[in-house]
N, C-alpha and C positions, 0 to 999 in steps of 0.2 A: 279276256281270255283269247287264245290264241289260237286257228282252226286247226291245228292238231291235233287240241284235245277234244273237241268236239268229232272229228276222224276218229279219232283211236279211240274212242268209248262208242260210236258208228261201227267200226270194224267188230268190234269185241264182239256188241250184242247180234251182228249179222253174223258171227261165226258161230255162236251158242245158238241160233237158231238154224241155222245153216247143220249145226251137229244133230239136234235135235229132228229134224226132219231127215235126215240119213239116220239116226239108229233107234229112232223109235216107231211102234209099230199101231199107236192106238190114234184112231184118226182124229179125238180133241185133242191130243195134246200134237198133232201134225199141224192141227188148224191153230194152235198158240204161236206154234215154233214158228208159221207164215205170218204170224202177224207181228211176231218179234221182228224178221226179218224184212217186214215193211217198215216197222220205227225205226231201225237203225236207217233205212233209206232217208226217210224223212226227217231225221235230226241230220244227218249229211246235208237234206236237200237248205235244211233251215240255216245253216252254219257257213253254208256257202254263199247262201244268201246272204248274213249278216255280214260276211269279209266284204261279199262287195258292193252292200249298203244298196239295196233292192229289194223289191218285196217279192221277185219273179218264184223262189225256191219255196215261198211262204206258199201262195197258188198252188206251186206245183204238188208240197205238203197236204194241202186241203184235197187234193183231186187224187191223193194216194192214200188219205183214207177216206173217201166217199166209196175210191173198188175196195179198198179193205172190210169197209161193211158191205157190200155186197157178195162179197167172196163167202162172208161170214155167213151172211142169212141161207145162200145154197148151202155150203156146208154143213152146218148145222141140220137143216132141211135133208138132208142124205143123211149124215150120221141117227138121226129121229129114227128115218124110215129103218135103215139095218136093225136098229135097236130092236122096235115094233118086230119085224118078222123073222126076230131072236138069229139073227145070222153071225157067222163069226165076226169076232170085233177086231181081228189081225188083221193089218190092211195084204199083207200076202194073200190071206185067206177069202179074199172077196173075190166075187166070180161070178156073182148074181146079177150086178148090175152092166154086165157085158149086153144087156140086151135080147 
């Protein structure tokens, strides 16, 4: 296969998550729409890799979801807490964790 198609199917799901974090307002599905747009990173980063027959983008792959799960377990960890102390679930409407 040819790294176009691996780009243009990379493009597509960083746009759809990319949409998805502009028009929606509930912070798991903010926290999907980032992690879509981390694998659309990471199938780029694999694809580039295979065009130029190295494993450097494979690496780079693994080290973008190792923060992907990290990203995940804060996140999560704050959406819990809102939940618990029943606070709006609109991310406009958050104001409490200002500190």
């Amino acid at each position: 296969m040819a790294i176009g198609w691996y780009l243009t199917v990379s493009a597509l799901i960083f746009c759809v998550g990319a949409a998805g974090v502009l028009v929606k307002r509930n912070p798991l599905v903010i926290l999907l729409c980032l992690e879509l747009m981390l694998n659309a990173g990471n199938l780029a980063l694999v694809g580039f890799a295979r065009m130029w027959g190295n494993g450097d983008g494979q690496v780079f792959a693994l080290i973008v979801m190792v923060v992907a799960a990290c990203e995940v377990v804060v996140g999560l960890g704050l959406i819990v807490a809102i939940y618990r102390r029943q606070l709006a679930v609109n991310v406009d409407e958050l104001s409490e964790l200002h500190g």
